[in-house]
DOVO-486879 format. One line per 3 residues: number of its first residue (from 1); their letters; for each residue x, y, z of N, C-alpha, C, O, CB. Coordinates in steps of 0.02 Angstrom, whole numbers. Glycine has a CB too. Example, Ala and Ser with C-alpha at 12.3 -4.5 7.8 and 13.67 -1.06 7.14 Angstrom:
<pts>
1> as> 660 -284 390 615 -225 390 660 -165 390 712 -166 423 565 -224 452 | 642 -112 354 684 -53 357 645 2 394 670 57 402 704 -30 286
</pts>
This chain:
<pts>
1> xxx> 293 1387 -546 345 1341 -520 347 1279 -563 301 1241 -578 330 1322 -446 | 409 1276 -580 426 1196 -624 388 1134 -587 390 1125 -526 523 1172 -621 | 351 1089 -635 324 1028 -605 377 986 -564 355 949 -520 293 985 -660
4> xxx> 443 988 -575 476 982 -530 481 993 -470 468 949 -430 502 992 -541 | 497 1048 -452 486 1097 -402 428 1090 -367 425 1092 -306 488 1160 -426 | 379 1081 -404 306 1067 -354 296 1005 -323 275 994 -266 240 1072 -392
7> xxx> 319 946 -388 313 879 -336 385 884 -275 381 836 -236 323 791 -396 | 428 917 -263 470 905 -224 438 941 -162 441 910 -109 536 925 -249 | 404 1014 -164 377 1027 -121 305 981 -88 275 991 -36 373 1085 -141
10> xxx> 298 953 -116 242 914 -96 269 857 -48 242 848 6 205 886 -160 | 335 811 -77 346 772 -26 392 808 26 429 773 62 372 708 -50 | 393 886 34 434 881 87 378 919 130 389 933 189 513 913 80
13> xxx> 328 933 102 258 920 152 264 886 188 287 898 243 202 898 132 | 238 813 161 213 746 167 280 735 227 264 707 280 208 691 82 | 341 753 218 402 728 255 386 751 326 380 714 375 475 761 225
16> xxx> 379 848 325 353 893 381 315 842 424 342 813 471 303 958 355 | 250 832 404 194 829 433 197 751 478 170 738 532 136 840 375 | 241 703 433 254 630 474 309 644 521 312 603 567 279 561 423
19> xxx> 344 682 523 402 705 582 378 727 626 388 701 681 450 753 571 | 336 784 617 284 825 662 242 775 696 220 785 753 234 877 620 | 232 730 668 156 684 694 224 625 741 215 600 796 84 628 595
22> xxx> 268 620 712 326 586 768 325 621 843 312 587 893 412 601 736 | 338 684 846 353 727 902 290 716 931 300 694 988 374 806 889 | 234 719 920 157 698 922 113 652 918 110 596 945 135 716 895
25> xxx> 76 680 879 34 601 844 18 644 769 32 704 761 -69 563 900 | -6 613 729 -52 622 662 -112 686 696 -121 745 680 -99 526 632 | -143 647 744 -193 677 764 -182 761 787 -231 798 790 -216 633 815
28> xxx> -127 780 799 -124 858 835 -72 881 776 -37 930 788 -87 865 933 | -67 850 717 -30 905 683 -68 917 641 -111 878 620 33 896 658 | -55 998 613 -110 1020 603 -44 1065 528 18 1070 529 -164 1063 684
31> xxx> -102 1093 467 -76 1111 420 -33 1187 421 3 1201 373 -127 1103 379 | -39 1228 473 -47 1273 476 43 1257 524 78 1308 526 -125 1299 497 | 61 1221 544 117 1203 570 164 1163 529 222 1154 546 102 1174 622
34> xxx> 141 1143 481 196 1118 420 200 1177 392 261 1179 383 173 1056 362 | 178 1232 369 190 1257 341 224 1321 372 240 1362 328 149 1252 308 | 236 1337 426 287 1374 480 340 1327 467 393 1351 446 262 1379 568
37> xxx> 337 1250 477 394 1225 488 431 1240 418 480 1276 410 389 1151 511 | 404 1214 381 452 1230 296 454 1316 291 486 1333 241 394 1191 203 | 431 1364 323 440 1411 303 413 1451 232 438 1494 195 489 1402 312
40> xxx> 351 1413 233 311 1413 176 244 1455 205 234 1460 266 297 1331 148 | 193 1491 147 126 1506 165 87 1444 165 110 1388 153 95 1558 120 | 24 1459 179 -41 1398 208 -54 1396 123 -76 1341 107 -132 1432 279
43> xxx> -47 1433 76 -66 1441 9 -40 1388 -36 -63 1360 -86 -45 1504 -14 | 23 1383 2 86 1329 -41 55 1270 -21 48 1227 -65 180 1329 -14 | 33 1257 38 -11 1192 61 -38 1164 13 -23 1114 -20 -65 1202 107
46> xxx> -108 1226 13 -150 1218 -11 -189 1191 -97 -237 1163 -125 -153 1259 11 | -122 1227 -107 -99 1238 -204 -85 1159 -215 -99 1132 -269 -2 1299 -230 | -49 1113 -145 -36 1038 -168 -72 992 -157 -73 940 -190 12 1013 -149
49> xxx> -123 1011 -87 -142 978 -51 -228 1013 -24 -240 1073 -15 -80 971 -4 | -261 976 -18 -343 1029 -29 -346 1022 42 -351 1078 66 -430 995 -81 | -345 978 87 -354 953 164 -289 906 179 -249 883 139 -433 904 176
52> xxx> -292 901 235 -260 866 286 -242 788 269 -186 764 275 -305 871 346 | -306 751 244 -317 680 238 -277 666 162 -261 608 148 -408 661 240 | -260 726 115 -240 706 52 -162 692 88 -136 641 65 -251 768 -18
55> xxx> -132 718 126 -82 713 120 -63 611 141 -24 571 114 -55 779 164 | -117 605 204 -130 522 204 -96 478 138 -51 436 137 -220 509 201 | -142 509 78 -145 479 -1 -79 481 -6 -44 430 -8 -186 521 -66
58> xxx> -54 545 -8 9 536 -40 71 508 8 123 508 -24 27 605 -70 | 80 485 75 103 461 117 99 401 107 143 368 134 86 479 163 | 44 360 63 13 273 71 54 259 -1 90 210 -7 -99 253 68
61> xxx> 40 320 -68 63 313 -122 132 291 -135 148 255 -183 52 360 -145 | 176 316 -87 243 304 -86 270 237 -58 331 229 -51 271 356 -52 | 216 179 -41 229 120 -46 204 105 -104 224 49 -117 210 84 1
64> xxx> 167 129 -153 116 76 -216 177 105 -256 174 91 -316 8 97 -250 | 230 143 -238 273 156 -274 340 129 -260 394 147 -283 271 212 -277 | 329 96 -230 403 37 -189 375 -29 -239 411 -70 -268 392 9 -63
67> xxx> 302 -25 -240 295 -91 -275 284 -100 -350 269 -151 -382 244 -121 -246 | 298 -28 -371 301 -28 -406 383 -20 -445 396 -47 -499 254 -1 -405 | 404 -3 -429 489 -1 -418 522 -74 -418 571 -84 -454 509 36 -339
70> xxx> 499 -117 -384 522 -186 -340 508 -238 -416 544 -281 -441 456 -211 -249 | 438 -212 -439 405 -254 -508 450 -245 -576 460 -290 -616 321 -219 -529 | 481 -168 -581 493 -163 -645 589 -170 -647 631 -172 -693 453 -86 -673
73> xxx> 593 -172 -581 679 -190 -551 691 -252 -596 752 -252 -606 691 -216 -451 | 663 -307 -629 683 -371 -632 685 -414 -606 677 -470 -631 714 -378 -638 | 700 -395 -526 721 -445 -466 652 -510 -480 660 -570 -469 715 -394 -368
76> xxx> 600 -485 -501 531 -546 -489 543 -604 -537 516 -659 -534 444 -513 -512 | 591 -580 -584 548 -621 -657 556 -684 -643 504 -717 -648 580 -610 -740 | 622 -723 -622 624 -792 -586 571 -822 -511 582 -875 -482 702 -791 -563
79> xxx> 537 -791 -499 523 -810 -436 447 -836 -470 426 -815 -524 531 -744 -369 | 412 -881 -430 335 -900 -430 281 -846 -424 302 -797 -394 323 -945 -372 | 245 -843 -435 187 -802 -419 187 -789 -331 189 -736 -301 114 -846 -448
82> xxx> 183 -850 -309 166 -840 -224 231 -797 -210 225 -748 -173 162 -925 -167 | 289 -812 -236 344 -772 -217 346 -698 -237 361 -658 -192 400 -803 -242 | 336 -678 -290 308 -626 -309 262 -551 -279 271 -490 -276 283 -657 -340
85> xxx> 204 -606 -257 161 -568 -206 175 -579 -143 159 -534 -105 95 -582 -209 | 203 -626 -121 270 -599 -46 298 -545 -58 293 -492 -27 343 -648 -31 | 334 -560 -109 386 -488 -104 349 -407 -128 378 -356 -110 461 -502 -169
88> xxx> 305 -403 -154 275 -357 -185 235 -316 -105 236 -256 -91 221 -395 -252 | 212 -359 -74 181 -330 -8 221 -349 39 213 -333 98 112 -351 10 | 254 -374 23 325 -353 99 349 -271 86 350 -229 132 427 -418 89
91> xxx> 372 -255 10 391 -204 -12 338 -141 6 349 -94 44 405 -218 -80 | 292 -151 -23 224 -94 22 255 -82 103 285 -33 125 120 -149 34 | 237 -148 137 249 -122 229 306 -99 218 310 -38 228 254 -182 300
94> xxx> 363 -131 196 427 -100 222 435 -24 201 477 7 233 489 -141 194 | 402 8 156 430 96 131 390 119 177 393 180 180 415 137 44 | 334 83 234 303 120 280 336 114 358 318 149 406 230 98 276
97> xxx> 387 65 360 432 50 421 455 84 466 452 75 527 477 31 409 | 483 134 431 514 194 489 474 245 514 490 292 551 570 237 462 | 414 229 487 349 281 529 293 233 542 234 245 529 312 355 475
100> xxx> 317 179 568 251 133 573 215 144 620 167 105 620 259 67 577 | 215 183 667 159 225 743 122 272 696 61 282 696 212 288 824 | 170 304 650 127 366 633 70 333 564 16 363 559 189 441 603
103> xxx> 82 287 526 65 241 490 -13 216 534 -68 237 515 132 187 484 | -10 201 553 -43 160 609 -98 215 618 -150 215 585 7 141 684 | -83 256 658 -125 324 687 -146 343 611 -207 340 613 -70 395 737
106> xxx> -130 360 552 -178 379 483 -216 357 492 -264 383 520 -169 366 418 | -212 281 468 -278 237 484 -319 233 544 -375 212 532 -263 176 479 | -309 243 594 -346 227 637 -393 328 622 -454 334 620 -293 195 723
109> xxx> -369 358 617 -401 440 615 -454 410 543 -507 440 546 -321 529 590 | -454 374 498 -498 347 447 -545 303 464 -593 286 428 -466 318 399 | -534 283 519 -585 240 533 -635 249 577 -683 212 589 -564 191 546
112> xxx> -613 328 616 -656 344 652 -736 360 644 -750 366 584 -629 383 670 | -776 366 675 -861 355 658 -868 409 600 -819 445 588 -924 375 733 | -919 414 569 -945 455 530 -899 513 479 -902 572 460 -988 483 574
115> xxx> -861 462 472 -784 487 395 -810 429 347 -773 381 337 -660 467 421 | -870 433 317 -888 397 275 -868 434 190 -875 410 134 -962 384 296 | -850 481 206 -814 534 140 -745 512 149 -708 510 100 -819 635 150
118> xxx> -727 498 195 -663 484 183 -660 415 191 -602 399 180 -618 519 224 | -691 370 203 -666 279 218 -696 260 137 -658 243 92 -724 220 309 | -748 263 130 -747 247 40 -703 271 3 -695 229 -41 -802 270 1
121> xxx> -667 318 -8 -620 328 -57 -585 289 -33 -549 258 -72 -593 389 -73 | -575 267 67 -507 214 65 -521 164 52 -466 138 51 -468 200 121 | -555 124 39 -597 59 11 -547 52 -72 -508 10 -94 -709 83 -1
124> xxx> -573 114 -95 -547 113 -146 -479 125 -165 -459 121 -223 -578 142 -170 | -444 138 -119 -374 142 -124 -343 81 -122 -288 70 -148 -349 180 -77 | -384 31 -85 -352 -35 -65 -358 -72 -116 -315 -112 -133 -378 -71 -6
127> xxx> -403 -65 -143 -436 -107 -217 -376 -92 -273 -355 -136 -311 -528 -65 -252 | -349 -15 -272 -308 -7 -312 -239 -30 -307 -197 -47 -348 -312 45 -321 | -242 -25 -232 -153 -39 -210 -148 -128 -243 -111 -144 -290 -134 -34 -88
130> xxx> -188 -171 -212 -186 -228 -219 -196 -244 -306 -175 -298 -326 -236 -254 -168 | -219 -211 -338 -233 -222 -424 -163 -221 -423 -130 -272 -429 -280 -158 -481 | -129 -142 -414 -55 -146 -420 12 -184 -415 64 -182 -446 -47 -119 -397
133> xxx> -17 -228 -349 27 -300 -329 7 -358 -393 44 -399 -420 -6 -339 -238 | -60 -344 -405 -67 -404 -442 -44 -390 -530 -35 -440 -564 -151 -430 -430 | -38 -344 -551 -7 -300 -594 69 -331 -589 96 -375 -621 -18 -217 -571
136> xxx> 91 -294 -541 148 -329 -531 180 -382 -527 237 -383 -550 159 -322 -507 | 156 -433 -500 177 -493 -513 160 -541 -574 172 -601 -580 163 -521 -463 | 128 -497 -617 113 -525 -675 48 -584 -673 50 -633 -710 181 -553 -699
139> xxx> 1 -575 -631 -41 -627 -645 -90 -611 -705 -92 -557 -735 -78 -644 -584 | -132 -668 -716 -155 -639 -797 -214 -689 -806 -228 -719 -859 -85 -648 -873 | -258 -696 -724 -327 -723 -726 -379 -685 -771 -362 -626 -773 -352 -724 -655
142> xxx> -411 -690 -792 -459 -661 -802 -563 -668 -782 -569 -695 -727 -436 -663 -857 | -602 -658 -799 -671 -655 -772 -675 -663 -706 -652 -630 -659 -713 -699 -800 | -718 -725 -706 -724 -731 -623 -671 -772 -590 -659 -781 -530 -794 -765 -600
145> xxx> -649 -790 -632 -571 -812 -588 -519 -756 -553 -490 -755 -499 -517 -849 -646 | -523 -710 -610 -493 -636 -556 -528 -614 -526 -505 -570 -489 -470 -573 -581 | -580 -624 -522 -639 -573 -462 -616 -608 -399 -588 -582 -351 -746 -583 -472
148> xxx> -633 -678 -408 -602 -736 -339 -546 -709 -319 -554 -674 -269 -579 -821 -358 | -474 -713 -345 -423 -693 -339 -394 -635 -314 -343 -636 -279 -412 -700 -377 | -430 -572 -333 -409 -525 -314 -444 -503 -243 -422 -461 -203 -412 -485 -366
151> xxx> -518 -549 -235 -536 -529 -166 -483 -589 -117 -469 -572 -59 -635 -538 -153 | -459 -649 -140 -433 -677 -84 -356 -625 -92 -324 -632 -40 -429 -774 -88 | -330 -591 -128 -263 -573 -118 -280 -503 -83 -232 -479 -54 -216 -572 -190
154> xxx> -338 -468 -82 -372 -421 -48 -361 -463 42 -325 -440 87 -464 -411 -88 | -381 -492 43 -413 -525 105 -326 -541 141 -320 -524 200 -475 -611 81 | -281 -563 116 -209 -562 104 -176 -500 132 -149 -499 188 -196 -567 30
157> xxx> -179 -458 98 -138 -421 99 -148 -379 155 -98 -352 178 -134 -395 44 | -220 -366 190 -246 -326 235 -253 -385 307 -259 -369 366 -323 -289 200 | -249 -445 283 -220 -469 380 -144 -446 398 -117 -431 452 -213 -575 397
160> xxx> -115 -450 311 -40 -427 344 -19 -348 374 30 -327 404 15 -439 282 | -64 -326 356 -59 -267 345 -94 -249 425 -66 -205 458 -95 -243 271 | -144 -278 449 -178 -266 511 -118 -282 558 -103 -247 607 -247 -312 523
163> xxx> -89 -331 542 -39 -377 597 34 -330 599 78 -345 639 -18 -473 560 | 40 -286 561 94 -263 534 95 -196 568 146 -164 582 94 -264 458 | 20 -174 582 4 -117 608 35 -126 689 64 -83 724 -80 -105 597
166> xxx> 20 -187 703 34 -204 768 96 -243 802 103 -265 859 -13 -232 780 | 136 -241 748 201 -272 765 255 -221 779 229 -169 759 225 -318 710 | 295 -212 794 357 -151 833 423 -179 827 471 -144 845 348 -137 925
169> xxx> 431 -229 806 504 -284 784 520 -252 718 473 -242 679 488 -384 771 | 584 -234 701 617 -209 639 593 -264 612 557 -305 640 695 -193 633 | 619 -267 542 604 -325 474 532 -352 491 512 -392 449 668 -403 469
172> xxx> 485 -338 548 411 -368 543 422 -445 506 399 -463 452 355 -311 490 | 473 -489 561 452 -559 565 395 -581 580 378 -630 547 483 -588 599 | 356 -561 620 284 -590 624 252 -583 562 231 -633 533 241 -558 675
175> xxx> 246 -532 542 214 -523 493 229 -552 410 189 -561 365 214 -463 500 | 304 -564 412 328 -612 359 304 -674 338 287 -702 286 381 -627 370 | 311 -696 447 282 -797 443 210 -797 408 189 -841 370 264 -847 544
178> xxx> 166 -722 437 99 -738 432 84 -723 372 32 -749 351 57 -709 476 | 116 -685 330 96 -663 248 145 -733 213 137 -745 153 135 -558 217 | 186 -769 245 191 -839 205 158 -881 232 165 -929 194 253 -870 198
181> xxx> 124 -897 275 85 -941 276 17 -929 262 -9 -982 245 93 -967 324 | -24 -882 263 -73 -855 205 -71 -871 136 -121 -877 100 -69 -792 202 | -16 -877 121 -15 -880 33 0 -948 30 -24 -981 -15 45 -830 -15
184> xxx> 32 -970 67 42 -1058 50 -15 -1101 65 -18 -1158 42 103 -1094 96 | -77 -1068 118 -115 -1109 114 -173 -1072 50 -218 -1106 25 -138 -1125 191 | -162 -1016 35 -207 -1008 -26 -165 -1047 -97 -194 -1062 -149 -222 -916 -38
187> xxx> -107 -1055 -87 -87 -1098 -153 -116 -1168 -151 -145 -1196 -197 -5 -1105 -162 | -103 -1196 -86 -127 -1269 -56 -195 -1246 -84 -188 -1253 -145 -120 -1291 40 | -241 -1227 -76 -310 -1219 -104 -327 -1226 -171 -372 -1261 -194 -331 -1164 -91
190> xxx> -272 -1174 -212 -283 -1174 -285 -242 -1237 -330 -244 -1252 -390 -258 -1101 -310 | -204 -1264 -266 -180 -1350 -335 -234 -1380 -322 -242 -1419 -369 -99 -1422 -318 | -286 -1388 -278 -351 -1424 -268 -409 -1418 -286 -459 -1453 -279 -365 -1427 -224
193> xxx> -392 -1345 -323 -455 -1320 -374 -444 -1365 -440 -397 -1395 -467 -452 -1226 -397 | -516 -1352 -451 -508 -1350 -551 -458 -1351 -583 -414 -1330 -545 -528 -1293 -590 | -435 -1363 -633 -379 -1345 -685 -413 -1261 -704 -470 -1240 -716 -376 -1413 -766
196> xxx> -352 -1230 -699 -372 -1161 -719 -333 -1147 -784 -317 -1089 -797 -356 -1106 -660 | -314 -1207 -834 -290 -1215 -908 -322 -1156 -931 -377 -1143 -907 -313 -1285 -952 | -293 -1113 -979 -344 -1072 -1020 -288 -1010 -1062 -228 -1023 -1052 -413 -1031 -956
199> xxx> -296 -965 -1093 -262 -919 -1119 -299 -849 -1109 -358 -837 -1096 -250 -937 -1188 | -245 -805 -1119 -272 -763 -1069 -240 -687 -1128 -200 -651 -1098 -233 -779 -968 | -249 -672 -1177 -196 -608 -1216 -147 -651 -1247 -94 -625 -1264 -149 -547 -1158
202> xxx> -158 -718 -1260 -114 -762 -1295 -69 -797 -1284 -31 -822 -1325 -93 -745 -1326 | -69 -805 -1181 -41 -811 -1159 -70 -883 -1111 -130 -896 -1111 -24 -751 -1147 | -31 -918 -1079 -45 -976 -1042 -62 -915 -962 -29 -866 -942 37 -1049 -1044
205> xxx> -117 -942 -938 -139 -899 -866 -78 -932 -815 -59 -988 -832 -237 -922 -830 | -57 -912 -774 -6 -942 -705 -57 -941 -654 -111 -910 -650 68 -888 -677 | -31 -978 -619 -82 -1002 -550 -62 -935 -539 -14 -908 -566 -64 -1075 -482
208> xx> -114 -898 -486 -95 -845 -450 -55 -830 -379 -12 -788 -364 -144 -826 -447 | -84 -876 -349 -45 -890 -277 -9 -959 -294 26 -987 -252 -103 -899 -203
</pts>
C-alpha cells in the first residue's frame, strides 16, 4: 500500500476510535471495534498501530501539528514572543476542541496507577510538544537560561492545559485569561531579571516570555 494510503488509513483509525469513544468513553472502545467499524481486519490495525495507547500519540500529534502549521503560516513573525507562545498553545488546545471529553478521558486512562510504561514516554511527549512551541516561536536562549525557560514554559503550558481539560465553554475563555495571565506575570519576572544581552547562532537572544 502507497505511504499515502497508509497514513490516510491511520487517521481514519485515529477518527473511528475518538467517535466510538464519543458514543462511549476512550475507556470501552476497544481495537477490535474500529476495525469492524472501517470494515477493515485487526491486521490493518495492527500494521499502523502496535496497541491501543499508540493511537493516544497519534491523536495528541495532530495538535504539535496545528503548531506547527500556525509557526510556519507567517501569522507569528510580527507578534512578541509572549504573543507567540499564546498563540502557539492556544493552537495545540484548540485542534483538540471538538473532542475535549474524549481528550480528557486519554489522559486520565495514562494516569492511572501502575502505567509507568506508558506515563514516562508521556513525560516525554510533553517535553517534546513544548520544545516544539518553543521552536516555534523562535526563541533562541541557550544553556541554563533555556533549561529555566523551557521548564517555566513546561509549567505554562500544562496549567493551561489542566484548566482546559476542565473547561466545557467553546473558544476556552477561561483558559485564554489564565494562559495570559501566566505569561504576563512570567514576562513581569523576566524584565526583573538580569540582562539576558548575549548572542546566540549570531544572533541577538529575545526575551522569551
Amino acid at each position: 500500500m502507497p505511504v499515502t494510503e497508509t497514513g490516510e488509513l491511520a487517521r481514519r483509525i485515529v477518527d473511528t476510535a475518538v467517535e466510538l469513544a464519543e458514543q462511549s468513553s476512550w475507556e470501552a472502545v476497544r481495537l477490535h471495534q474500529v476495525a469492524e467499524a472501517l470494515g477493515i481486519g485487526l491486521d490493518d490495525v495492527h500494521s499502523r498501530f502496535r496497541e491501543k495507547d499508540e493511537l493516544i500519540d497519534a491523536w495528541f500529534e495532530r495538535a504539535d501539528d496545528a503548531v506547527l502549521k500556525l509557526s510556519d503560516s507567517g501569522e507569528l513573525a510580527q507578534l512578541s514572543p509572549r504573543e507567540r507562545l499564546f498563540r502557539l498553545i492556544m493552537a495545540w488546545l484548540d485542534a483538540l476542541e471538538s473532542h475535549r471529553q474524549v481528550s480528557r478521558q486519554m489522559i486520565q486512562s495514562r494516569l492511572e496507577p501502575g502505567h509507568l510504561h506508558i506515563q514516562i514516554p508521556a513525560l516525554m511527549r510533553i517535553s517534546r510538544t513544548v520544545q516544539w512551541m518553543r521552536e516555534g516561536a523562535r526563541l533562541e536562549d541557550a544553556g541554563v537560561m533555556r533549561a529555566v525557560l523551557e521548564t517555566a514554559t513546561t509549567a505554562i503550558y500544562l496549567a493551561a492545559f489542566v484548566n482546559w481539560m476542565g473547561e466545557n465553554t467553546a473558544g476556552s475563555p477561561r483558559t485564554r485569561r489564565l494562559l495570559d495571565g501566566l505569561l504576563g506575570q512570567a514576562e513581569a519576572i523576566m524584565q526583573v531579571c538580569p540582562s539576558r544581552a548575549g548572542k546566540a547562532g549570531g544572533k541577538g537572544i529575545p526575551r522569551a516570555l
